[in-house]
VOGU-3710 file (C-alpha; in Angstrom, 3 decimals, decimal comma):
1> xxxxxxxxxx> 90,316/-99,067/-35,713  90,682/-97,199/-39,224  92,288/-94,214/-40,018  91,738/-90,785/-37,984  89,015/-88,728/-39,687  90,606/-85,975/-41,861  89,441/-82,968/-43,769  89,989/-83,855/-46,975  88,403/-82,339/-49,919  85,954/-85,177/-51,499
11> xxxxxxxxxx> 87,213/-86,134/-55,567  85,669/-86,477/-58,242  82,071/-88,372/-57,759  81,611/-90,485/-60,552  78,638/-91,775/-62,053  77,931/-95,863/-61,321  77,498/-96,997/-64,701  74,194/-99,443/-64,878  75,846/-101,348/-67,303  78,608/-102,336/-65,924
21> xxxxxxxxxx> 76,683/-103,096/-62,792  74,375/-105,242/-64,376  77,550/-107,146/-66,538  78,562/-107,934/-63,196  75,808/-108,718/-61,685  72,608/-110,352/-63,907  73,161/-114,007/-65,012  70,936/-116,918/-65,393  70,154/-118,467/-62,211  71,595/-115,784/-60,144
31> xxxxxxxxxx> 68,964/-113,373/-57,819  69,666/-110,246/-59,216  67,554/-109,804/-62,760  67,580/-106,091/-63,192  70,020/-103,689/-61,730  68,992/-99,635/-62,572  70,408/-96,769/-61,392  68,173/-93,412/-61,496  69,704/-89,751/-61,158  67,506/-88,492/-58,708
41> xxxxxxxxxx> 64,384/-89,877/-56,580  62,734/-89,234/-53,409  63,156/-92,932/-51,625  64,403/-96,022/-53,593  62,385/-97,766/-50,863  59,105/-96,284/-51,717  59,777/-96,765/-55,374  60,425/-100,681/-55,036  57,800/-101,359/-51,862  55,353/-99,597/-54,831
51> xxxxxxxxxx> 56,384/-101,821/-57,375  56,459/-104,959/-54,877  52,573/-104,120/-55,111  52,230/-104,373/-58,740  53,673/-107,740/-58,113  57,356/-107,487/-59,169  59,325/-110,356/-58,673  62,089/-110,527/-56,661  65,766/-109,820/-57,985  65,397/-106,040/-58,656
61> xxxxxxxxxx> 67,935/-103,576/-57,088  67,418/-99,648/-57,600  69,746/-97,361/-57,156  69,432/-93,290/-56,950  72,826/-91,214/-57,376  70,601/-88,757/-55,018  67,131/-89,205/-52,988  65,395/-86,385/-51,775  63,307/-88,271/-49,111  65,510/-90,870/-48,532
71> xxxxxxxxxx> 64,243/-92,940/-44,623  66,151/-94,571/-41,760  64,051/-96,599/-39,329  61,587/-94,946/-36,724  60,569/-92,103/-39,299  64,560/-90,977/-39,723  65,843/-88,895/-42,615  68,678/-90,180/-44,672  69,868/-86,890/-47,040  73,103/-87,043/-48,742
81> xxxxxxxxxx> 74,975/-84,878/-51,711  74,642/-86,367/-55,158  77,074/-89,212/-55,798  78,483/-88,377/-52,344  76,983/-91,948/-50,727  75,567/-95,472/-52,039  71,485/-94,753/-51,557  70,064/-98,331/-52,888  67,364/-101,063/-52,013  66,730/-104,590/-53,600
91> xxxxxxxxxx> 63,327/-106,622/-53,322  63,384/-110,184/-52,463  60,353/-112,396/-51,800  61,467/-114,934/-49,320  58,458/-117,832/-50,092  58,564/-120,745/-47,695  60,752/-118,561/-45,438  58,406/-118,389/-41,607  57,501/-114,617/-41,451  59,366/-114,395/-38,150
101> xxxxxxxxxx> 62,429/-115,563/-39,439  62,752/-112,825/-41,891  63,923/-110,427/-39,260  67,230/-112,065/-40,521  66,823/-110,167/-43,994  68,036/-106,527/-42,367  71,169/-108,114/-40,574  72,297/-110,615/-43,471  72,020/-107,060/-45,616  74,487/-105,842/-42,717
111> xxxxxxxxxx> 76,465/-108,401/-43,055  77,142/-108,214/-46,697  77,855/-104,407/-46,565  80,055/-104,560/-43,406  82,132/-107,453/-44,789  82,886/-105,610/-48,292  83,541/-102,061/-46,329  86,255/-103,855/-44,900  87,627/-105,913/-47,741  87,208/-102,211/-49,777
121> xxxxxxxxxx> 88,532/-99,566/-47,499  90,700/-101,073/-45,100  88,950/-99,769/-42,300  87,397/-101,949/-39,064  83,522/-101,764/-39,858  81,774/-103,424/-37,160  77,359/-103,780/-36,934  74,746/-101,960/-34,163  72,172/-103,971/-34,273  69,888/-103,881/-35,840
131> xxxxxxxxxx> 70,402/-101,781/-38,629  73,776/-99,949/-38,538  77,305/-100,197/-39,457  79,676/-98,287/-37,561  83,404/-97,109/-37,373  84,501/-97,041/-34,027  81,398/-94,763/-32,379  80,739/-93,034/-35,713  77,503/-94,628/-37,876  78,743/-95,254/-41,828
141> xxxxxxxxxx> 75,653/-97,022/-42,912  72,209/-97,491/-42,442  69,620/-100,563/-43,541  66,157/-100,079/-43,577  63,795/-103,049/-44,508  60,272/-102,846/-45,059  57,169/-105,509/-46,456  55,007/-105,534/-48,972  52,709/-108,676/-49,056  55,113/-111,771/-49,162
151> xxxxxxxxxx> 58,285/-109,142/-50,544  60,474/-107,702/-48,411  62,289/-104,367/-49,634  65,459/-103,175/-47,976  67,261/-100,439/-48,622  71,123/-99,584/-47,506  72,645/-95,727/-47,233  75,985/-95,963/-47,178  78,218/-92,560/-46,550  81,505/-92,555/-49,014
161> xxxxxxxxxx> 82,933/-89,510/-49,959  80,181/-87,189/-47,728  82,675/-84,429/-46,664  82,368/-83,369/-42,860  80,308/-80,359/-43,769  78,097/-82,095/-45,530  77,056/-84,780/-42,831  74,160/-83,993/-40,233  74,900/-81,584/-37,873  76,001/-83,208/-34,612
171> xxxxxxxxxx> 72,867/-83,943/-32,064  70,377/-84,291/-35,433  70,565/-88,047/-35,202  70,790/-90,490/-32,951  75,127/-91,566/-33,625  77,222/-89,231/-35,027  77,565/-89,822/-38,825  81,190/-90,609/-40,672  81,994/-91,615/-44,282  84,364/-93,462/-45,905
181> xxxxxxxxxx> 86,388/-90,642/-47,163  86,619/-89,039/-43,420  88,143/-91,686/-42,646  90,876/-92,708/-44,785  89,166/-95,435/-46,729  91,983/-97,185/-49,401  89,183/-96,685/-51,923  85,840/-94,721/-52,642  84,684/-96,628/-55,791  81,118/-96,778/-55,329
191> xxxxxxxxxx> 80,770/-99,156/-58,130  83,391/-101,703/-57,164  81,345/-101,408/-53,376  78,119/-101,965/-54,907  79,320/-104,678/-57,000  80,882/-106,355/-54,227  77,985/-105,330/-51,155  75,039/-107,008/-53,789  77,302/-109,945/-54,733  77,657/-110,986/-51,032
201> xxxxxxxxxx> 73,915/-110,215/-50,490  73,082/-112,476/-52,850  75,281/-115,022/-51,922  73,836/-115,016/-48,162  70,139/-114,790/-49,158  70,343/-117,925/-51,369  72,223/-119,805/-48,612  69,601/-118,742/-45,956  66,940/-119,454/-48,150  68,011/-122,605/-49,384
211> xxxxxxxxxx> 68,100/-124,170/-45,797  65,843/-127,170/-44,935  63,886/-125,466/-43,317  64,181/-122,542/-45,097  65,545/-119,228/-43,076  67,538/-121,333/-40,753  70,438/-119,159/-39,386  72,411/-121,773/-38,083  72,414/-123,929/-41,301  73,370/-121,146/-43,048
221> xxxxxxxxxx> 76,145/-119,569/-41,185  74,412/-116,340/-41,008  73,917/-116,140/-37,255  78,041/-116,865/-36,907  78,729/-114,367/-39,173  76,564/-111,313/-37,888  77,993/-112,152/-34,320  81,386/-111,997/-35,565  80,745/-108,332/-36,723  78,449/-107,596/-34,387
231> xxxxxxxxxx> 79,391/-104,979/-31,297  76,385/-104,823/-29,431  76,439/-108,386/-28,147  78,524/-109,206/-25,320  78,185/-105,059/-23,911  75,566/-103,372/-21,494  72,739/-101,497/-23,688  69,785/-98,931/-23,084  66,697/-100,346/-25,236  63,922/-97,582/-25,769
241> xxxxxxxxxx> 60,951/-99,745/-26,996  58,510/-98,261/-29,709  55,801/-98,560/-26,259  58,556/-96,016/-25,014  59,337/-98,701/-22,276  63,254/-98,408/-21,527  65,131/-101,076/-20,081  69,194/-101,633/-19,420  71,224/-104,939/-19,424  73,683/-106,764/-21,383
251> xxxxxxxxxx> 72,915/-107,735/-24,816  74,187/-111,603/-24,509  72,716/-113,375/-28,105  70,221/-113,545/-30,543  67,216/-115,987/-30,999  66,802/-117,646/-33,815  64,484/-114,958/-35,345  67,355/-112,712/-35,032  66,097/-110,690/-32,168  68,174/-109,154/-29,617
261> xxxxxxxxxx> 68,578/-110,791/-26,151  69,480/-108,127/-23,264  69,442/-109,790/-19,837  68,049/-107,391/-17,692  66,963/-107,537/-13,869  63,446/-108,413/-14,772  65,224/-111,367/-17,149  65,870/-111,962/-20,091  64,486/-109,457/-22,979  63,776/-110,479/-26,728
271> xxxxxxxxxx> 64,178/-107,317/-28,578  62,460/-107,322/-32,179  62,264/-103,090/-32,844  63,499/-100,142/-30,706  66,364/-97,981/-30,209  69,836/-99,551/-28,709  72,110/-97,597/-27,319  75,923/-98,665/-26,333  75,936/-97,944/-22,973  80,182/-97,125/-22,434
//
């Protein structure tokens, strides 16, 4: 695994410069059309799922350099410092895509950002399914997705130079939280890991998308990919449905809506929302 979590005093936290992001990042033909970066809102989530309303097309990422209201799945809070974390969402609209197979869009996000942490920091990111990306037991990022109509919004929080103090106090959430600076990344450039995190996104979602039929996750390579990051498969879980049914068994695949499948006494489980624990 990475580095042992230190104390270290966070630096500077720079600005992400729109324009550079959006040099990088908007060209013809590409997904990404408009890249902005705000100072301070409550969720980029709410902000894009209300402008997925008005109809926006898909390509637009928003980023907030601090959200006030920021969500994690189940009703969560996701606070951070200003400039301390990456707090950003992106709206696709996945047409021709089966609404079930769009349970993909959450884990292909997790994908993209666990594959740049480690190209970036050095350090052995692995994914929680469904929505988190961890450090050993410690939870660096969370992905939230959400739909409007025929859009899908999903947003990322990713910790990078939170200092421990700063973090949620231990029992508030559900892992223990950890940034990148805690521990030992080789860099804490938020722009180069926004650059690289939306690059990668884009990359998968036109590959999954572009399937015949579109969404496949076998065409596409997505399914290989999130199980070669993925640490919940192959270990025994606790599942806490949103019924508040709990089950326990080994989490051995996932279908080809991306679903979690725990084999449990009763048989096998298809898991589409709920809490998973590691079981140790």
């Amino acid at each position: 695994m990475g580095a042992e979590m230190t104390d270290d005093i966070p630096p500077p936290r720079l600005p992400l410069s729109e324009a550079a992001l959006t040099e990088h990042l908007v060209r013809p033909g590409g997904l990404w059309r408009e890249v902005s970066v705000m100072a301070r809102t409550g969720s980029t989530n709410a902000d894009l799922v209300a402008r997925a309303g008005g109809g926006a097309p898909e390509g637009l990422v928003l980023a907030a350099e601090e959200q006030t209201a920021g969500r994690g799945r189940l009703g969560r809070s996701w606070l951070s410092p200003p400039r301390a974390a990456l707090t950003f969402s992106l709206l696709v609209r996945p047409v021709g895509v089966p609404p079930a197979r769009r349970g993909w869009l959450p884990l292909l996000a997790g994908v993209a950002t666990a594959t740049v942490v480690r190209q970036v920091s050095g350090l052995d990111a692995v994914l929680k399914w469904p929505n988190d990306v961890l450090l050993g037991p410690r939870k660096l990022a969370g992905i939230l997705a959400e739909q409007s109509g025929d859009a899908v919004v999903i947003g990322i929080g990713l910790n990078v130079s939170t200092a421990r103090d700063e973090l949620p106090a231990a029992g508030a959430t559900l892992l223990p939280a950890t940034s990148l600076l805690l521990e030992g990344s080789a860099s804490l450039d938020r722009g180069l890991l926004l650059s690289r995190i939306l690059a990668g996104a884009e990359r998968w979602y036109l590959a999954w998308r572009g399937t015949d039929p579109p969404g496949d996750p076998e065409t596409s390579g997505l399914r290989a990919a999130y199980l070669r990051l993925c640490a919940t498969v192959g270990r025994d879980v606790r599942v806490e449905l949103p019924t508040g049914t709990v089950s326990a068994g080994m989490a051995t695949g996932l279908d080809a809506d991306g679903r979690l499948i725990v084999s449990t006494p009763e048989g096998p489980l298809a898991v589409g929302a709920g809490d998973v624990r590691h079981v140790r």
